[in-house]
TITOR-930692 format. One record per residue (C-alpha): x, y, z. Coordinates in Angstrom, 3 decimals, m for minus. Example, Ala and Ser with C-alpha at 12.3 -4.5 7.8 and 13.67 -1.06 7.14 Angstrom:
2
+----------+----------+----------+
:        u :        v :        w :
+----------+----------+----------+
:   12.300 :   m4.500 :    7.800 :
:   13.670 :   m1.060 :    7.140 :
+----------+----------+----------+
END
This chain:
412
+----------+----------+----------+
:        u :        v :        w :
+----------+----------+----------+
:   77.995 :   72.507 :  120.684 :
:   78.655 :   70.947 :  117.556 :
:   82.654 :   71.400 :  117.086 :
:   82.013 :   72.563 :  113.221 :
:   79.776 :   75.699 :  114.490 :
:   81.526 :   78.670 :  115.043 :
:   82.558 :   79.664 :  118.333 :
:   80.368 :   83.087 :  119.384 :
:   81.682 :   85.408 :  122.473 :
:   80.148 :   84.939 :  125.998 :
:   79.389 :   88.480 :  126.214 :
:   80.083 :   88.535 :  130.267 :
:   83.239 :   87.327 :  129.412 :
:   84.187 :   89.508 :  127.088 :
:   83.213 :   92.512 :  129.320 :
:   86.127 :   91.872 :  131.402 :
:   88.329 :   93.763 :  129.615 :
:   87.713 :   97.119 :  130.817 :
:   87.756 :   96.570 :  134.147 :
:   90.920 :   94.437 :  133.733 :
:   93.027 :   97.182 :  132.046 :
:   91.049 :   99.352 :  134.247 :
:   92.949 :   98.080 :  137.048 :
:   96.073 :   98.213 :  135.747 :
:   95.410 :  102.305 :  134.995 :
:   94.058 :  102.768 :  138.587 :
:   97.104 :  101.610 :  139.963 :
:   99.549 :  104.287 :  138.030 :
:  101.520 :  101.560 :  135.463 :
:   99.619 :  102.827 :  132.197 :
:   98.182 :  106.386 :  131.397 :
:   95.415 :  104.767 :  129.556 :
:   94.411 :  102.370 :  126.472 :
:   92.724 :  101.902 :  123.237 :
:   90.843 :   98.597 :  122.209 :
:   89.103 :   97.286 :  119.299 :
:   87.877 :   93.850 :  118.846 :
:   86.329 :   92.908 :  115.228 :
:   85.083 :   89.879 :  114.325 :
:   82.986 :   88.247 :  111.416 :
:   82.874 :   92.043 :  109.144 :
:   82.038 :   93.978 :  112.717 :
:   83.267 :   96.114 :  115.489 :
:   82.359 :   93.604 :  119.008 :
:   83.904 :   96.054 :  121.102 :
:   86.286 :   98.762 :  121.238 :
:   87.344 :  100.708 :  124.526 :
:   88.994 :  104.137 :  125.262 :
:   90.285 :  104.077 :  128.880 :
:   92.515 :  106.508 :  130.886 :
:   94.085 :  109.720 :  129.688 :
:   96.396 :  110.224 :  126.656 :
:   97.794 :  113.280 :  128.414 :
:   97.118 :  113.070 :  132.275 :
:   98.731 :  116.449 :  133.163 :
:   96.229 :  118.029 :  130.370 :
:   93.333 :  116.079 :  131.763 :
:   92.558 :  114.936 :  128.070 :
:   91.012 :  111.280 :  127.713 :
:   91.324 :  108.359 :  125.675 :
:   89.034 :  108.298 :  122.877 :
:   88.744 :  105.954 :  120.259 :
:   89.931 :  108.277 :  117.323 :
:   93.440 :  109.481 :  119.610 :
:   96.286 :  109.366 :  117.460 :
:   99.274 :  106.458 :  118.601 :
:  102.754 :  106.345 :  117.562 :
:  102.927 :  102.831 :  116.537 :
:  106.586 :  102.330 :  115.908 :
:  107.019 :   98.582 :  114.477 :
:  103.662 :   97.903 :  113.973 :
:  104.805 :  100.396 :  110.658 :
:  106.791 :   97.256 :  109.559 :
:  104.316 :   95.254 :  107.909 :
:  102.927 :   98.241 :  106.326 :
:  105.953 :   99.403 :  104.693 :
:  106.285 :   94.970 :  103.824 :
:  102.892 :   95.294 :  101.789 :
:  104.596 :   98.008 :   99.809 :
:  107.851 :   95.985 :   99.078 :
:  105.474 :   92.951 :   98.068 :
:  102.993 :   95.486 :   95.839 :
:  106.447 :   96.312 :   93.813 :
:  107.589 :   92.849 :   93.468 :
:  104.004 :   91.478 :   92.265 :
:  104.706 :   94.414 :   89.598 :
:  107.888 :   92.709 :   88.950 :
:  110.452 :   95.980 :   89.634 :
:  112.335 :   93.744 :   92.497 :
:  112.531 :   89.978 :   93.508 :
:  112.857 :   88.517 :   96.900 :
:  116.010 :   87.019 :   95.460 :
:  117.718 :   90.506 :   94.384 :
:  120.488 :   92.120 :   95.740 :
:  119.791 :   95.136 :   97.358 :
:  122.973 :   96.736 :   96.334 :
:  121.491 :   96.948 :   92.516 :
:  119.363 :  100.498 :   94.283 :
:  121.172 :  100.688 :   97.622 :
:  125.715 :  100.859 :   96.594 :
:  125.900 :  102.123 :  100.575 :
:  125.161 :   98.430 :  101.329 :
:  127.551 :   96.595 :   98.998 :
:  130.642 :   94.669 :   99.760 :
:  129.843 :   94.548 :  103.613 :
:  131.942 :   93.636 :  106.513 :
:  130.912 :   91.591 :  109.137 :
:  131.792 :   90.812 :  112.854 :
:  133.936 :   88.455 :  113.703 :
:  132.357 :   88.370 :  117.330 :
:  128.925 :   89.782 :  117.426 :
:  129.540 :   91.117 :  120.693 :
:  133.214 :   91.724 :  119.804 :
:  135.430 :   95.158 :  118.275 :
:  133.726 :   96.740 :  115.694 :
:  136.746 :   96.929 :  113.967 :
:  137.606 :   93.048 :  113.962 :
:  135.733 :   91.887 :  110.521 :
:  135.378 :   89.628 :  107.795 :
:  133.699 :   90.357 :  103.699 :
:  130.118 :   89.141 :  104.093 :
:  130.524 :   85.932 :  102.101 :
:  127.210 :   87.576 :   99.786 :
:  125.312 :   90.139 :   99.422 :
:  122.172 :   91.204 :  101.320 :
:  118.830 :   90.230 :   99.912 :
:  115.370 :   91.654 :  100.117 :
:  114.305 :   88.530 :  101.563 :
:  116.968 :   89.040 :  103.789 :
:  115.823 :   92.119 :  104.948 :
:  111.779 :   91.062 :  104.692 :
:  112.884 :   88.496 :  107.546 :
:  115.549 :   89.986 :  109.509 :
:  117.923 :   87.978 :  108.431 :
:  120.339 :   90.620 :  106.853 :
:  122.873 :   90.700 :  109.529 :
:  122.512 :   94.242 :  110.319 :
:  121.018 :   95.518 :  113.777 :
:  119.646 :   97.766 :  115.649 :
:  121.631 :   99.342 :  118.887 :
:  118.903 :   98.066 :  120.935 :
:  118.420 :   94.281 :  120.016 :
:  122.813 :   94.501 :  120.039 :
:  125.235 :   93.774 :  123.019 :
:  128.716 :   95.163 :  122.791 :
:  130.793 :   97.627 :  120.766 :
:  128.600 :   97.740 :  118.053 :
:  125.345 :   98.659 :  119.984 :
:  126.878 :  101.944 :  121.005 :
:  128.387 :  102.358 :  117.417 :
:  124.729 :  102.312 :  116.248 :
:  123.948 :  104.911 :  118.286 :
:  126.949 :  106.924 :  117.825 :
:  126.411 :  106.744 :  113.628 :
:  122.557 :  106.711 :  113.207 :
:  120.985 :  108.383 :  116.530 :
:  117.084 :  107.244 :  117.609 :
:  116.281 :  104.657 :  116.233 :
:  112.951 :  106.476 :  116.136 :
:  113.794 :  109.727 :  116.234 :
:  116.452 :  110.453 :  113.352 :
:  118.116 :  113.504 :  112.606 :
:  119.359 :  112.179 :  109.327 :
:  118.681 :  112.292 :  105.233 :
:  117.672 :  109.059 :  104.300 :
:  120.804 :  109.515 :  101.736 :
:  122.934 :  110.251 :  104.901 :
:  121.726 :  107.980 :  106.908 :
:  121.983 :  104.669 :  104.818 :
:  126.202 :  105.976 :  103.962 :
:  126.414 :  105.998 :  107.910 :
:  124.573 :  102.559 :  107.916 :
:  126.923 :  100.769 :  105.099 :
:  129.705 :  102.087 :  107.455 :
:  129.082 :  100.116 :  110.117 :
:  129.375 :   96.282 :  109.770 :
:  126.744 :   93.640 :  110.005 :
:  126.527 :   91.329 :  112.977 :
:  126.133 :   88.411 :  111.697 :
:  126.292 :   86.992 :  107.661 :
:  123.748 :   87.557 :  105.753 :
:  120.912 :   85.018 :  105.741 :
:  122.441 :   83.273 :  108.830 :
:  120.092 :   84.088 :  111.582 :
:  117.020 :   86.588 :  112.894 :
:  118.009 :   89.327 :  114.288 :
:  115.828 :   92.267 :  114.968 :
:  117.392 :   95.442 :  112.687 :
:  117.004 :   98.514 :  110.707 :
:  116.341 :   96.020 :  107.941 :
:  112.488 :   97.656 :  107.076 :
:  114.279 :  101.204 :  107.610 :
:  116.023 :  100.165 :  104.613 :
:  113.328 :   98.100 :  102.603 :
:  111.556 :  101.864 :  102.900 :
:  114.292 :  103.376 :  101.348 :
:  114.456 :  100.952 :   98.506 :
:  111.109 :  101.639 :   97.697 :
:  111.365 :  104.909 :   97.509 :
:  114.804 :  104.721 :   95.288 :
:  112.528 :  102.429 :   93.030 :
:  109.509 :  104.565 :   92.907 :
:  111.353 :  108.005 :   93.124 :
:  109.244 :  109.521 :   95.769 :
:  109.354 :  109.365 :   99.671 :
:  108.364 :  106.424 :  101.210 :
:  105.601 :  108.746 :  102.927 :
:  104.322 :  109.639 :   99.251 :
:  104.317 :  106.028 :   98.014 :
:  102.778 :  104.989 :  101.265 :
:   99.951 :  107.490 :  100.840 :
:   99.209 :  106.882 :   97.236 :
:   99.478 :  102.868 :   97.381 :
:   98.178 :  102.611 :  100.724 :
:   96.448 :  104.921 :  102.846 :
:   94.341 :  106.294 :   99.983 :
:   93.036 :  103.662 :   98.922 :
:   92.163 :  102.128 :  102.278 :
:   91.067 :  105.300 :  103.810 :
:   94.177 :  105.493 :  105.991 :
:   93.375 :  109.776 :  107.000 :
:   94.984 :  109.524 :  110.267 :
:   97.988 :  107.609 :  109.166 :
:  101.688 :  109.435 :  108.365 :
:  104.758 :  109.903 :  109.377 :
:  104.001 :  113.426 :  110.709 :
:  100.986 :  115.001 :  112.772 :
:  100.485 :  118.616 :  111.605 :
:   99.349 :  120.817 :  114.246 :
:   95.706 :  120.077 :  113.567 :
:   95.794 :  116.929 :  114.847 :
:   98.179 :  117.155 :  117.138 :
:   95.808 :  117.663 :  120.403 :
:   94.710 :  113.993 :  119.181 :
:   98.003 :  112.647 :  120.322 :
:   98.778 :  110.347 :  123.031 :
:  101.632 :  111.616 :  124.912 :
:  104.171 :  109.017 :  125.942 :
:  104.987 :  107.792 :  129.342 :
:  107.577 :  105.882 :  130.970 :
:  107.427 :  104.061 :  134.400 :
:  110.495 :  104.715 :  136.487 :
:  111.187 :  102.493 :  139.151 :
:  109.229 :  103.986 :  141.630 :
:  106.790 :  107.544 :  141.488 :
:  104.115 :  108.706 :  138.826 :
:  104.462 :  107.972 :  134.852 :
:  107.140 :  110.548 :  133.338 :
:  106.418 :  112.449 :  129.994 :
:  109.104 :  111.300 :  128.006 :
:  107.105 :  112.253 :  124.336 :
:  109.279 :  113.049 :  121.207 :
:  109.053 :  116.583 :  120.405 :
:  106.885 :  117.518 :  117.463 :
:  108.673 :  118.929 :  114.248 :
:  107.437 :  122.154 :  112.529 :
:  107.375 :  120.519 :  109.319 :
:  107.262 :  116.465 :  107.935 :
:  110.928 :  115.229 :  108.940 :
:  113.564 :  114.365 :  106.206 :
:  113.766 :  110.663 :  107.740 :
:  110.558 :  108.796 :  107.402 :
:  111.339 :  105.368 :  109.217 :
:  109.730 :  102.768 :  107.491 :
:  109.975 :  100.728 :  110.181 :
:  108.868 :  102.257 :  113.108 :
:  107.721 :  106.121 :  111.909 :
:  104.346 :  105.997 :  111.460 :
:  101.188 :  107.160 :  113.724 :
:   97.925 :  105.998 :  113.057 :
:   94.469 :  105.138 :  115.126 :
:   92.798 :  101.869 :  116.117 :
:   90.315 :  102.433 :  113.189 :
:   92.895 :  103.503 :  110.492 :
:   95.024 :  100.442 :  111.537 :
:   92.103 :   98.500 :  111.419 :
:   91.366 :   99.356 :  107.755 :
:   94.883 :   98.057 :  107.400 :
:   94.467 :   94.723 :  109.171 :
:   91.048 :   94.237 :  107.451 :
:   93.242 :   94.029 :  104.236 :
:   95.321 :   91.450 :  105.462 :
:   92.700 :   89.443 :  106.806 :
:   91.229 :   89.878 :  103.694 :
:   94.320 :   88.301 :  101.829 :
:   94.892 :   91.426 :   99.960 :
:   91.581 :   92.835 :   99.100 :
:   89.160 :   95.024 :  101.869 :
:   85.667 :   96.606 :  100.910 :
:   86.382 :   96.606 :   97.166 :
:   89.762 :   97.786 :   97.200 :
:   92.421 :   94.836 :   96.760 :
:   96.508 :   95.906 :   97.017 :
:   98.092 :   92.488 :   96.991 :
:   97.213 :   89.161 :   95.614 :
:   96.035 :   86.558 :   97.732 :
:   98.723 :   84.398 :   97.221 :
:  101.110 :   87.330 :   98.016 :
:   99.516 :   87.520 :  101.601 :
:  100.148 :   83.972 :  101.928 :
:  103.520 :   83.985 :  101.327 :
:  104.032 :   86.841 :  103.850 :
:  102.365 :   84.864 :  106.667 :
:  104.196 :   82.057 :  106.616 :
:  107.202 :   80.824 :  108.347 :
:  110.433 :   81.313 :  106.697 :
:  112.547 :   80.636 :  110.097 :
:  114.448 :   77.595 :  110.253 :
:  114.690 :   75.167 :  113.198 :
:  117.820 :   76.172 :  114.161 :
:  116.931 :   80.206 :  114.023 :
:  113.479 :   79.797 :  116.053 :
:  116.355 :   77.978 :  118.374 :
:  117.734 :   81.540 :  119.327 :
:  116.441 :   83.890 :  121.800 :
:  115.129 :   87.597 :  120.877 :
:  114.911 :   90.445 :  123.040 :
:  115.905 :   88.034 :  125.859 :
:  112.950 :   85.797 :  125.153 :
:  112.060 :   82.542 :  124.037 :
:  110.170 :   84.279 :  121.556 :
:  110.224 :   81.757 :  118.622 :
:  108.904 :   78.890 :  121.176 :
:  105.355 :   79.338 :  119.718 :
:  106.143 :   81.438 :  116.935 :
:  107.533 :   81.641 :  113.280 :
:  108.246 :   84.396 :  111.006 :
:  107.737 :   85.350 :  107.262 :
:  107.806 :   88.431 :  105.128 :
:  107.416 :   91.712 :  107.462 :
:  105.227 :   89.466 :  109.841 :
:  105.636 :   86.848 :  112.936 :
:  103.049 :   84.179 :  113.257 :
:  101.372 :   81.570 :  115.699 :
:  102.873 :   77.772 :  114.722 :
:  101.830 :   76.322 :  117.997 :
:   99.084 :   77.740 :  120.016 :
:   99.179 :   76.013 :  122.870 :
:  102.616 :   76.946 :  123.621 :
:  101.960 :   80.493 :  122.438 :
:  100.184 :   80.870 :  126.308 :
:  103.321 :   82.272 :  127.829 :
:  103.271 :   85.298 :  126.498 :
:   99.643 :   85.634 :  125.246 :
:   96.849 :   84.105 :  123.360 :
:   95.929 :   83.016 :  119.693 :
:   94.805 :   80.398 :  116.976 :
:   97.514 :   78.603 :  115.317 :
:   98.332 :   81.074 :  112.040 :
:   97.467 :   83.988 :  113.722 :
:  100.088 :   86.870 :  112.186 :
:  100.879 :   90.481 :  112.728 :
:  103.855 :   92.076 :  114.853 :
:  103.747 :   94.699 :  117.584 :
:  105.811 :   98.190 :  118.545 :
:  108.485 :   99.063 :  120.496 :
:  105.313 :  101.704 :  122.473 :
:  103.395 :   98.013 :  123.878 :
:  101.026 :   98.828 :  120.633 :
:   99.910 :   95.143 :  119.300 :
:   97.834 :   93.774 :  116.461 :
:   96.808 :   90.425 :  115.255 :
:   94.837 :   88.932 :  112.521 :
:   93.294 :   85.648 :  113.249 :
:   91.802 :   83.340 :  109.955 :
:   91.048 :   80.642 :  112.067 :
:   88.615 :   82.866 :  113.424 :
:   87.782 :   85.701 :  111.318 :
:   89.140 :   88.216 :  113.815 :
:   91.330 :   91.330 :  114.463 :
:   92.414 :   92.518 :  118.111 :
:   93.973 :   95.771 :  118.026 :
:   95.790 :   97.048 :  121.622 :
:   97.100 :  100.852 :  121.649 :
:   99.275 :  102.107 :  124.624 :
:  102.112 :  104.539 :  124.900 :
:  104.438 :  102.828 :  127.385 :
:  108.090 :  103.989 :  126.644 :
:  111.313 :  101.619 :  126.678 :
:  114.512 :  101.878 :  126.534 :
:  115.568 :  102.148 :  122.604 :
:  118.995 :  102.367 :  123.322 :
:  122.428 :  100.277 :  123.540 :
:  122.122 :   96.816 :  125.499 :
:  118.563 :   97.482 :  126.059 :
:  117.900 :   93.933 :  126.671 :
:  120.294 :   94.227 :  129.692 :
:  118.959 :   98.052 :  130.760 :
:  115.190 :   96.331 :  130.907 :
:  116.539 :   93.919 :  133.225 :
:  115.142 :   94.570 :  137.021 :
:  112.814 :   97.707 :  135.676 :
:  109.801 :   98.132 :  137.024 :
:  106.236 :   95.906 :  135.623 :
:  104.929 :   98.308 :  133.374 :
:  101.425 :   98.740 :  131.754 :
:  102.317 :   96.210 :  129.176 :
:  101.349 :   93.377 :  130.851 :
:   97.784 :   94.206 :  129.659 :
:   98.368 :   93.181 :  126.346 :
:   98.588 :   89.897 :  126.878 :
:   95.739 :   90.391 :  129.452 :
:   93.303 :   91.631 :  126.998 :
:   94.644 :   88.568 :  124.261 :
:   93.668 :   86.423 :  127.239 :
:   90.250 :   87.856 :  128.057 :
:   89.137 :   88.174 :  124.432 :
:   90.024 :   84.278 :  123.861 :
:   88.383 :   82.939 :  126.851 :
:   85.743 :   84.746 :  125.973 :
:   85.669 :   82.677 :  122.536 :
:   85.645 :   79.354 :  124.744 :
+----------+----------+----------+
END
């Protein structure tokens, strides 16, 4: 084949993917799985396999609803950018100007060391800082130490949050960062906050502006931060895998009304077509059936690299996740492919970033495709999680990187 022509899918190939994941279901590590491959403007294949509730006998199908925790990140990101092409914030701001709770900041002297051992953050946090995770402040999970249990003493769930979004960003500026701002990634609340600030700027919920910026116009219905009861029969339950015995039910409850905290970076639930809308947009560089939200040149910017050497040099989540990877505005992206085989599979500029749940996404230029994985496999979320993972059980998650393998070498 002439190396200009565009590679097409061996279709036997390409079947493997059911009974791949299939496995993996059969032998009681995932309650079941959503796929969708499109490619080239078309749906190639999409799959609904297992249950979404096994003790309620109820199926996968392709429209079941999927709490997609950070996957939410580079939706709430587009927003942030949509303001700043508007010119009401700059990467290079201060996010003190809308958010006081976050100015004159203290930060570990030790990131693993007494919360109460600090120094003044020698400047002020960024949106750019935030947009890459480079703001210094954390999450409990990604956090060893004293100030991983403080996070969870202070601000509860990460993704299940009892707090005002007022509230809740006082208790935040309370706590101090773990490292300076700008110095290093490091995985954080930092899109929790870029949620807020939108809101602040637009004076509405981030939930509003999402739905009138975003899932409007793109024909996001089965996207929000809250299912109402309607829907809710839709909903995947979640499972964890304890070390030995059947998947456990360990589903958040749902709330009789839309909650007071809407996380912007890991609330939202959506479906493999919604999300797919979404994706299509970015692929798109902005623009999707008609409907453009961003600027090409915006979407550029997002997806590529902003890490340095020396920050790709660190670890995250007890990974060598940066080996293959980079990351930009709200988004992580393939800089080497070949090395990217060790934890799954892609063209070199590949972008998107996955949840906390095993859901996955990924736009691919090189190739004019979108793979979109949808699981509910639970992990821990709270402090030293990295450590609490450590000897667990294989979970379902391994067919992520299964299917990301199937659909390439099905590409040739």
């Amino acid at each position: 084949m002439d190396a200009a022509q565009p590679k097409e899918f061996n279709a036997a190939a390409l079947a493997q993917v059911a009974p791949a994941l299939q496995g993996i279901i059969d032998q009681g590590a995932l309650s079941g799985a959503v796929t969708l491959v499109w490619r080239k403007g078309e749906v190639i294949q999409t799959h609904a396999l297992g249950h979404r509730d096994i003790e309620g006998g109820q199926p996968m199908t392709r429209d079941t609803l999927f709490r997609i925790a950070s996957m939410t990140k580079p939706v709430t990101s587009i927003a942030v950018m949509m303001l700043i092409e508007e010119g009401k914030l700059k990467l290079d701001d201060p996010v003190s100007r809308w958010l006081p709770e976050l100015a004159n900041m203290q930060v570990l002297k030790d990131p693993t060391g007494p919360v109460d051992a600090t120094v003044p953050a020698a400047r002020e946090i960024t949106v750019e800082d935030l947009l890459t995770h480079r703001s210094g402040l954390a999450y409990g999970f990604t956090s060893m130490g004293p100030i991983a249990y403080a996070h969870e003493e202070k601000l509860g769930n990460a993704l299940a949050n009892p707090h005002s979004p007022d509230a809740w960003l006082k208790a935040l500026g309370e706590l101090p960062l773990t490292y300076q701002p700008g110095e290093r990634f490091h995985y954080s609340h930092a899109t929790d906050v870029l949620g807020f600030l939108v809101a602040r700027i637009e004076g509405k919920t981030i939930g509003e502006v999402l739905q009138a910026r975003i899932f409007g116009p793109l024909g996001m219905a089965d996207t929000s931060f809250w299912v109402p009861p309607e829907k809710r029969e839709r909903m995947a339950k979640l499972y964890q895998a304890p070390p030995e015995g059947a998947l456990k039910d360990v589903s958040f409850p749902h709330t009789p009304t839309p909650p007071a905290f809407e996380g912007g970076g890991g609330g939202l639930v959506s479906t493999a077509d919604d999300y797919l809308r979404f994706a299509r947009m970015m692929l798109g560089r902005g623009e999707v059936d008609g409907v453009r939200l961003v600027k090409p040149e915006t979407l550029e910017l997002m997806a590529a690299n902003r890490l340095t050497d020396e920050q790709r040099g660190h670890g995250f989540m007890g990974m060598p996740f940066w080996l293959s990877q980079g990351f930009g505005l709200g988004l992580s992206m393939i800089l080497d492919a070949e090395k990217h085989q060790w934890m799954g599979a892609g063209a070199e500029g590949a972008y998107g970033w996955p949840g906390a749940f095993g859901t996955w996404w990924q736009a691919d230029p090189a190739n004019d495709m979108i793979l979109i994985f949808l699981i509910q496999d639970s992990m821990p979320l709270g402090p030293e999680a990295v450590t609490a993972m450590q000897g667990q059980r294989p979970t379902g998650r391994i067919g992520g990187p299964m299917f990301q393998k199937i659909v390439y070498a099905a590409l040739g």
